[in-house]
PQR file of N, CA, C, O and H, with PARSE charges and radii, in Angstrom:
ATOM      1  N   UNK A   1      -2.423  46.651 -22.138 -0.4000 1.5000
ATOM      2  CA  UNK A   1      -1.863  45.335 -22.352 -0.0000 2.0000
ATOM      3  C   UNK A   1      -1.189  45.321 -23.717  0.5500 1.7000
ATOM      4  O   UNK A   1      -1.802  45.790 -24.675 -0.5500 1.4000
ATOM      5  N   UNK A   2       0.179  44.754 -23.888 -0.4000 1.5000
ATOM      6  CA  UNK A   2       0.893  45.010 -25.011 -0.0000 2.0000
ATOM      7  C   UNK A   2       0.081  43.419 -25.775  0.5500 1.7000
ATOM      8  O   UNK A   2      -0.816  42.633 -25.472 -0.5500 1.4000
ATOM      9  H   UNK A   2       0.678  44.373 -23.110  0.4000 1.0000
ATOM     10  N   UNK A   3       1.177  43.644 -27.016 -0.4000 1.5000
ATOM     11  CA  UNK A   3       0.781  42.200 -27.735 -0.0000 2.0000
ATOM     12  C   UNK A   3       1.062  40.681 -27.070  0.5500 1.7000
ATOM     13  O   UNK A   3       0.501  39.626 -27.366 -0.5500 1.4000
ATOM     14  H   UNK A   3       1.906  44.283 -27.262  0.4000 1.0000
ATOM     15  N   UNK A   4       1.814  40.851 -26.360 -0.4000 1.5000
ATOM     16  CA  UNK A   4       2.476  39.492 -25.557 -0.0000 2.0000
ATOM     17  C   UNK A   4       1.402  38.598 -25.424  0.5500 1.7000
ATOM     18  O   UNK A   4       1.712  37.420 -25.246 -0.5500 1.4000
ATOM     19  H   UNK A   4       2.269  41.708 -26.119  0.4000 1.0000
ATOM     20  N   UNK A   5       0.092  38.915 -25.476 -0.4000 1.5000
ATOM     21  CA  UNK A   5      -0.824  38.101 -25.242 -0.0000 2.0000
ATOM     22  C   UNK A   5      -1.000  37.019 -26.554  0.5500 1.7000
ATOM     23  O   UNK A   5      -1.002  35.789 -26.612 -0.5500 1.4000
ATOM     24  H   UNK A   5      -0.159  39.872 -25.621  0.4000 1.0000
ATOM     25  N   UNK A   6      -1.224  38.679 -28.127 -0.4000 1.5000
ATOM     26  CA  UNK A   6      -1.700  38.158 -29.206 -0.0000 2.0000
ATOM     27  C   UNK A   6      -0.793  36.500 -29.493  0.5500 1.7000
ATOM     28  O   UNK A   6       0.420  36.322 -29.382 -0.5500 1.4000
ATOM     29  H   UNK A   6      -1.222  39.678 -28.079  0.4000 1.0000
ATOM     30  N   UNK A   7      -1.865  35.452 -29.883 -0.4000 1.5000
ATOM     31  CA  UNK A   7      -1.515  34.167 -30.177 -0.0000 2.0000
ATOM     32  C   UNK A   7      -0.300  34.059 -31.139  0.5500 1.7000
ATOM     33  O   UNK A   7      -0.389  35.004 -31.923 -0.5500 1.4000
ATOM     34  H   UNK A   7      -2.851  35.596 -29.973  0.4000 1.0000
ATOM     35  N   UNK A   8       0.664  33.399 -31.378 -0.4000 1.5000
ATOM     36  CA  UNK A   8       1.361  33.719 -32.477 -0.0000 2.0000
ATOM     37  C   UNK A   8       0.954  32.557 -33.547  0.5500 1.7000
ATOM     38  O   UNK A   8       1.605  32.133 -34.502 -0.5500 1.4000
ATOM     39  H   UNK A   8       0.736  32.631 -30.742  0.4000 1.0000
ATOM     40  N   UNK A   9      -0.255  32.206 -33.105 -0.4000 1.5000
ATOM     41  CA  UNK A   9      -1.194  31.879 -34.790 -0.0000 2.0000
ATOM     42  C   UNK A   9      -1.393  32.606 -35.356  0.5500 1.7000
ATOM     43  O   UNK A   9      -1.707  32.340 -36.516 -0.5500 1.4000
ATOM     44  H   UNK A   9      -0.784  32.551 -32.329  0.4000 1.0000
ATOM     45  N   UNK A  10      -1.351  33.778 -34.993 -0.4000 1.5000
ATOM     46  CA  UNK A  10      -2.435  35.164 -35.903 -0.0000 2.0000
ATOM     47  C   UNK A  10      -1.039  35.626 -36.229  0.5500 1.7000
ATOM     48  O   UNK A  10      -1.167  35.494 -37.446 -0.5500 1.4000
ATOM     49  H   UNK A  10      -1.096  33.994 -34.051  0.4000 1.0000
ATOM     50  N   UNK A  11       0.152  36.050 -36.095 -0.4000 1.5000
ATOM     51  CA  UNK A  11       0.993  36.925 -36.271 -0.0000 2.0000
ATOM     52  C   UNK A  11       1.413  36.695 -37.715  0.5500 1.7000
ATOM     53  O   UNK A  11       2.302  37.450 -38.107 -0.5500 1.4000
ATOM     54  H   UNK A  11       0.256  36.157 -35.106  0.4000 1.0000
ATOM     55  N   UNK A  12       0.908  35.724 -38.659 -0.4000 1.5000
ATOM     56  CA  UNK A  12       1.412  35.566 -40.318 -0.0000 2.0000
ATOM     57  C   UNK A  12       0.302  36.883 -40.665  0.5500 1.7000
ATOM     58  O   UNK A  12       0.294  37.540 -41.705 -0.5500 1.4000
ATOM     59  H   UNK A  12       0.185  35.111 -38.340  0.4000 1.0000
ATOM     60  N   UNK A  13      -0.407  37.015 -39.748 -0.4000 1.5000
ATOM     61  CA  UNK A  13      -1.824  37.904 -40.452 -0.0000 2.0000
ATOM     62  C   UNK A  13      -1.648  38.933 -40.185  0.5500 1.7000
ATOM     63  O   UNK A  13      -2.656  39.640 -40.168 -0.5500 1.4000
ATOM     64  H   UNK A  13      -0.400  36.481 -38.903  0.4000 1.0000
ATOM     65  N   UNK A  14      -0.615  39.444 -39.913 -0.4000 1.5000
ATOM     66  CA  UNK A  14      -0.233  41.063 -39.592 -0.0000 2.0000
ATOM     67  C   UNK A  14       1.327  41.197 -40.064  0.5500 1.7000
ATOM     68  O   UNK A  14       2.212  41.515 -39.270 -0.5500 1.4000
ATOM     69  H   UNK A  14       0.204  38.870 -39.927  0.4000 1.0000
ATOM     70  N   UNK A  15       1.563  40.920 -41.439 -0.4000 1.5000
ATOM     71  CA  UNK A  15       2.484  41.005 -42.140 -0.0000 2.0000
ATOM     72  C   UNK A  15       3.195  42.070 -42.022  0.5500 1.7000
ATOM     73  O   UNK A  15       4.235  42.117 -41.364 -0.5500 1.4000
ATOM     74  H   UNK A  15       0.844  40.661 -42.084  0.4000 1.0000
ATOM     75  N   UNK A  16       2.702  43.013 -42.645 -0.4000 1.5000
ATOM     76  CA  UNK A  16       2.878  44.771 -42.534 -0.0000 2.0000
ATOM     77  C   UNK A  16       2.760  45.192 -41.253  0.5500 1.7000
ATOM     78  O   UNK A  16       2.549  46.405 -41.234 -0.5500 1.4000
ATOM     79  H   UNK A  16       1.857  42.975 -43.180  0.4000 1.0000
ATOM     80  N   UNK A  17       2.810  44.681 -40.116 -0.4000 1.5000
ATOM     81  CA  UNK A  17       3.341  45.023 -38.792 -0.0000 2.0000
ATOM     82  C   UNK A  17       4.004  44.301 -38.202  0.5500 1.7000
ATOM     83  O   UNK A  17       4.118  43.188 -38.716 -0.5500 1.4000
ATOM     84  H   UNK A  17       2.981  43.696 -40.132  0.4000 1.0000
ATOM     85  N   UNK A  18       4.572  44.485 -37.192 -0.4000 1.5000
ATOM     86  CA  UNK A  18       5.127  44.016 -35.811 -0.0000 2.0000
ATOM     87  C   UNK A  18       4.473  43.498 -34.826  0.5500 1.7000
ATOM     88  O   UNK A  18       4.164  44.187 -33.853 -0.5500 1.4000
ATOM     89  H   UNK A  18       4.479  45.388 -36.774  0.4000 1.0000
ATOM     90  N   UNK A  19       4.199  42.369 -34.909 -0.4000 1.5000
ATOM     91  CA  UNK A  19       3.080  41.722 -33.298 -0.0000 2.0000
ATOM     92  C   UNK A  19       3.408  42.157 -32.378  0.5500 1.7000
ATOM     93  O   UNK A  19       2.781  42.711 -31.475 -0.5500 1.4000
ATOM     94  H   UNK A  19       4.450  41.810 -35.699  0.4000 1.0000
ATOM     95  N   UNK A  20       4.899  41.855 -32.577 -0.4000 1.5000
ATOM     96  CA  UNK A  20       5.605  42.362 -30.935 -0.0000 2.0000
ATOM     97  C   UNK A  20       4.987  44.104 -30.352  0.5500 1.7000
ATOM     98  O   UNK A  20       4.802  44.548 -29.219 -0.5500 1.4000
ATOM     99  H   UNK A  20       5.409  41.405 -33.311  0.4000 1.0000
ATOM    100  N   UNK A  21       4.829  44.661 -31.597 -0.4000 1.5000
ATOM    101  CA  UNK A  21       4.900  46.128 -31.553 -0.0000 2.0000
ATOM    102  C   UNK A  21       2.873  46.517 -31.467  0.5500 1.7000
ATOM    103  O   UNK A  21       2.296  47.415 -32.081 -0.5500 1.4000
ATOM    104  H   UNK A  21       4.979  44.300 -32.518  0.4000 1.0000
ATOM    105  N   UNK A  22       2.546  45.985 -30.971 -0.4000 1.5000
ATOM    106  CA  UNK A  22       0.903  45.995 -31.535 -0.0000 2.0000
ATOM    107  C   UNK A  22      -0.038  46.236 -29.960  0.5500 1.7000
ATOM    108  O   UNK A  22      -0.248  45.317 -29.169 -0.5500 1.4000
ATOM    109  H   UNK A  22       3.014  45.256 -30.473  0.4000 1.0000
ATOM    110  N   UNK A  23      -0.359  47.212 -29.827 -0.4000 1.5000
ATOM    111  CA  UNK A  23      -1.066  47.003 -28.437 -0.0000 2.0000
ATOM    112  C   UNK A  23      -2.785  46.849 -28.826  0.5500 1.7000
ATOM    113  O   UNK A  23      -3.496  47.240 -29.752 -0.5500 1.4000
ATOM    114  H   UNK A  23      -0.189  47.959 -30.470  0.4000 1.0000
ATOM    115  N   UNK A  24      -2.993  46.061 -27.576 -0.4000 1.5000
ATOM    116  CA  UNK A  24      -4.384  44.884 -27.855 -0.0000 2.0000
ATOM    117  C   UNK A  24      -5.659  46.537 -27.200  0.5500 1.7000
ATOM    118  O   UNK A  24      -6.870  46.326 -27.128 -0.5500 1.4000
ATOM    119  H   UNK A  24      -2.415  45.744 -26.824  0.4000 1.0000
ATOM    120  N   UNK A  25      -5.081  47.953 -26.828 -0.4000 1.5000
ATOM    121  CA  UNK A  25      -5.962  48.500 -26.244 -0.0000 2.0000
ATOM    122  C   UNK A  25      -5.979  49.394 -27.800  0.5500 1.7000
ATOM    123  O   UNK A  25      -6.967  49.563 -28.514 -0.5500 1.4000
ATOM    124  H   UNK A  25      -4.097  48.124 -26.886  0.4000 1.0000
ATOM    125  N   UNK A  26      -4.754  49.820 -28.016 -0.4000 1.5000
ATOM    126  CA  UNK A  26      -4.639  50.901 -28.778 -0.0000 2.0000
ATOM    127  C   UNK A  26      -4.982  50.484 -30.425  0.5500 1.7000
ATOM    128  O   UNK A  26      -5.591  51.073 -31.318 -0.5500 1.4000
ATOM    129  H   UNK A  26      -3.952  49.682 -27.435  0.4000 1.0000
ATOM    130  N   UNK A  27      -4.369  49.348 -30.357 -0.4000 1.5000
ATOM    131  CA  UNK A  27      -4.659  48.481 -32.416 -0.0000 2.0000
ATOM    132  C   UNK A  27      -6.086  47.571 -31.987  0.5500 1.7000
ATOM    133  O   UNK A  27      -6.342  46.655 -32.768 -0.5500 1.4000
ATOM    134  H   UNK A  27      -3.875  48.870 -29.631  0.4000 1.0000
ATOM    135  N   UNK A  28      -6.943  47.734 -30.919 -0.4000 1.5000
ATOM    136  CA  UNK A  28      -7.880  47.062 -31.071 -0.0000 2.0000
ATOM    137  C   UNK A  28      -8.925  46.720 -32.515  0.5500 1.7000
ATOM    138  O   UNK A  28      -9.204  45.551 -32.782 -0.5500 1.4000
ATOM    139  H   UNK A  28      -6.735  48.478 -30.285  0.4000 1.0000
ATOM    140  N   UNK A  29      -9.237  47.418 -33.034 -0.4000 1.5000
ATOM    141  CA  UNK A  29      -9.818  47.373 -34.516 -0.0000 2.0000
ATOM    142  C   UNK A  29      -9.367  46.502 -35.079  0.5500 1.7000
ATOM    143  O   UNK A  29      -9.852  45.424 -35.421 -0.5500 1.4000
ATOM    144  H   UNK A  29      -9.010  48.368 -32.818  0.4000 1.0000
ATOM    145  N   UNK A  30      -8.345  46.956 -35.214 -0.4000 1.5000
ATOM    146  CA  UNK A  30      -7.154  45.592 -36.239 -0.0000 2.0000
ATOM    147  C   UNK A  30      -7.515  44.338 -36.031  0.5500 1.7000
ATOM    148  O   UNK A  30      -8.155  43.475 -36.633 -0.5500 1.4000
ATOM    149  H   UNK A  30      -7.951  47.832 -34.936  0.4000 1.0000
ATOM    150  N   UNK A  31      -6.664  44.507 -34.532 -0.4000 1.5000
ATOM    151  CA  UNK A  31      -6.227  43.006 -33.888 -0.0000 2.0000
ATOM    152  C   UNK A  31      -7.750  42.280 -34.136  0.5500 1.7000
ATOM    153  O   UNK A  31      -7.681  41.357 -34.947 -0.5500 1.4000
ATOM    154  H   UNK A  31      -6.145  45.208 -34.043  0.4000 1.0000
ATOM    155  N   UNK A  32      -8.859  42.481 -33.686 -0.4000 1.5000
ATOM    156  CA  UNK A  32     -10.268  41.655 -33.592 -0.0000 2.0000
ATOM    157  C   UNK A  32     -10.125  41.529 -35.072  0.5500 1.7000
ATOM    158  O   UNK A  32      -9.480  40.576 -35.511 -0.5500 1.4000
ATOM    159  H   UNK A  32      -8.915  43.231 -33.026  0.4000 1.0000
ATOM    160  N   UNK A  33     -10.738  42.518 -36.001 -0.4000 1.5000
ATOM    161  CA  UNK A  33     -10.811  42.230 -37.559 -0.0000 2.0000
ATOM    162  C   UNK A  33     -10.225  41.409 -37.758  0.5500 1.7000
ATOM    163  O   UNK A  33     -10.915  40.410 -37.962 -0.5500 1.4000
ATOM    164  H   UNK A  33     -11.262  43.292 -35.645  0.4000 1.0000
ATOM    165  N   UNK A  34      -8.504  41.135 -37.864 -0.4000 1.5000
ATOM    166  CA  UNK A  34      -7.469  39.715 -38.986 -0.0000 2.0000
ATOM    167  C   UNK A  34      -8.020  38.786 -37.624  0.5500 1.7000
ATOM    168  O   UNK A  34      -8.157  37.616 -37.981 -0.5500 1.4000
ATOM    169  H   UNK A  34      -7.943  41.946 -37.698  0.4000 1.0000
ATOM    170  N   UNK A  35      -8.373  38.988 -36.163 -0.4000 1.5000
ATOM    171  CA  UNK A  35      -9.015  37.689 -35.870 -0.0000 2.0000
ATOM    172  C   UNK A  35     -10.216  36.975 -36.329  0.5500 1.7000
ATOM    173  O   UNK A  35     -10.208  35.802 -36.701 -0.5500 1.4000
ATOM    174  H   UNK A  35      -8.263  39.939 -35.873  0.4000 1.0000
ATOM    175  N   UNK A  36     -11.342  37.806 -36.280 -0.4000 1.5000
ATOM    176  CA  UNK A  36     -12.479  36.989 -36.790 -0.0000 2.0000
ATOM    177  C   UNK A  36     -12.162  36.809 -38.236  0.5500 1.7000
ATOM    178  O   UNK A  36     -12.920  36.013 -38.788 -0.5500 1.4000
ATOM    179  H   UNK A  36     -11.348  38.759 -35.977  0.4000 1.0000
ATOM    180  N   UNK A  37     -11.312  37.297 -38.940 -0.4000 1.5000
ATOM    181  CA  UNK A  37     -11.006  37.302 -40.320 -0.0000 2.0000
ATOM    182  C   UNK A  37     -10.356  36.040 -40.571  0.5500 1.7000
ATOM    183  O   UNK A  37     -10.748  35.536 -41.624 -0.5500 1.4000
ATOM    184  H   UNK A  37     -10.696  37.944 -38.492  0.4000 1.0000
ATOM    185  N   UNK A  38      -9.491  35.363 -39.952 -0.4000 1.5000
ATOM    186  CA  UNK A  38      -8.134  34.264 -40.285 -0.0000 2.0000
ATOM    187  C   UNK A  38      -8.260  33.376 -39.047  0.5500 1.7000
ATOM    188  O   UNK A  38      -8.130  32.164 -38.872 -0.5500 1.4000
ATOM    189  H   UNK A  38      -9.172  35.773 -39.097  0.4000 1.0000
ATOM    190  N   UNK A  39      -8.512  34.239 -38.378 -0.4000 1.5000
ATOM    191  CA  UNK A  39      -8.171  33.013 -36.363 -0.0000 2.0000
ATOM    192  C   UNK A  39      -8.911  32.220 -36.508  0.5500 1.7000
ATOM    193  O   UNK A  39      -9.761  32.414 -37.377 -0.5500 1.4000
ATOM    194  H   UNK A  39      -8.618  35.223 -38.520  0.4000 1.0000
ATOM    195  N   UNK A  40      -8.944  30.873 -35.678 -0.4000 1.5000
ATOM    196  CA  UNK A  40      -9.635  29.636 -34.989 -0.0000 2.0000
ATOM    197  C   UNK A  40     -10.641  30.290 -34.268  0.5500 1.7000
ATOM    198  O   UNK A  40     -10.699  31.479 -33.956 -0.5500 1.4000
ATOM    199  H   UNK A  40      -8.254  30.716 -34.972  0.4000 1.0000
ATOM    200  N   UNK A  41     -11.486  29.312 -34.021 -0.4000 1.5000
ATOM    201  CA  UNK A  41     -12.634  29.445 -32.345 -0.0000 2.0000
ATOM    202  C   UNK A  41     -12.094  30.022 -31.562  0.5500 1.7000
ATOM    203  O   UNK A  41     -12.473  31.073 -31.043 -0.5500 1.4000
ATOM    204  H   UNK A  41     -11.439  28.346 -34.274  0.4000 1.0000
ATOM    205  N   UNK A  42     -10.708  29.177 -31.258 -0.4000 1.5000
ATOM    206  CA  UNK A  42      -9.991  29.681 -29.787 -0.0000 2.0000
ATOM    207  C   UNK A  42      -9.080  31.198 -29.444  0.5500 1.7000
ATOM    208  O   UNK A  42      -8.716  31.687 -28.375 -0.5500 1.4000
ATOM    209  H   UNK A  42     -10.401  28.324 -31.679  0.4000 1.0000
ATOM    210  N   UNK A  43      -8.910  31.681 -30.952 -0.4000 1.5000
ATOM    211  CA  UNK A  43      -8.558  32.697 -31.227 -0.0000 2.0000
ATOM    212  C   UNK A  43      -9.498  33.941 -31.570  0.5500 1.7000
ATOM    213  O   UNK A  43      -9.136  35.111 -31.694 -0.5500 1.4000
ATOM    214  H   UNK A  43      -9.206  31.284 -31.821  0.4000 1.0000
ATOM    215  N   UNK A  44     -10.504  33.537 -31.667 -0.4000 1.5000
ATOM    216  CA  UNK A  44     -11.522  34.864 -31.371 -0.0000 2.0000
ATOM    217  C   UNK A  44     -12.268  34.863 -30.844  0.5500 1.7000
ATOM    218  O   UNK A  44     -13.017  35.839 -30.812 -0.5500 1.4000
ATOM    219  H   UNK A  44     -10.798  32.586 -31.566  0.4000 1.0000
ATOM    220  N   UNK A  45     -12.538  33.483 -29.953 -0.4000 1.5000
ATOM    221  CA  UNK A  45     -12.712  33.886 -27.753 -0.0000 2.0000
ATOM    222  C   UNK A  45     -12.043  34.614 -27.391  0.5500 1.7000
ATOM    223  O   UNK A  45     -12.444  35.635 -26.834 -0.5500 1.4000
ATOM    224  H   UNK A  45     -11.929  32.690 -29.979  0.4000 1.0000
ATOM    225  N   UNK A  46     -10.155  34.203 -27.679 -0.4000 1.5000
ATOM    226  CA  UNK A  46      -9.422  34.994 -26.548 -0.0000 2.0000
ATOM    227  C   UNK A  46      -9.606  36.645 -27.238  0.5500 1.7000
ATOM    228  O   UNK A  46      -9.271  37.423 -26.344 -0.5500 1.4000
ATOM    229  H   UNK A  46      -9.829  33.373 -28.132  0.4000 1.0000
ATOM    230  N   UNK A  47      -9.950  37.301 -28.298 -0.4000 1.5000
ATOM    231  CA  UNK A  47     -10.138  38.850 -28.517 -0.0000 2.0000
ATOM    232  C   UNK A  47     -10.741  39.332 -28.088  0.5500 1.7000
ATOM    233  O   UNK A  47     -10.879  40.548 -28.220 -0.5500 1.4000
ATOM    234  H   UNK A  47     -10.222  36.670 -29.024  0.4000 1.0000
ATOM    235  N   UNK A  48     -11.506  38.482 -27.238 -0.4000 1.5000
ATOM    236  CA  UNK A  48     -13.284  39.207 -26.445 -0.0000 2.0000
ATOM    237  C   UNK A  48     -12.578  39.582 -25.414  0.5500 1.7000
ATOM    238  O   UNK A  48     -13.122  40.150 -24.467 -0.5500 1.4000
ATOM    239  H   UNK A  48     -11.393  37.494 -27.131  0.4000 1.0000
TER
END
């Protein structure tokens, strides 16, 4: 699954990357970390 999912609430939090460019199987580490790090409730349900 590419990023198309990631919220574009979170995408100020991945400065030094490309959201567009970010896959949710392969950047998993990342993507969860700046979520529970910066995201809402509703944004680090949807990382589970």
């Amino acid at each position: 699954m590419t990023n198309a999912s990631i919220p574009s609430g979170l995408w100020p939090h991945f400065q030094e990357y490309d959201p567009r460019r970010l896959d949710r199987e392969q950047d998993a580490d990342l993507i969860v970390q700046r979520t529970l790090e910066h995201g809402t409730w509703e944004e680090d349900i949807w990382s589970e």
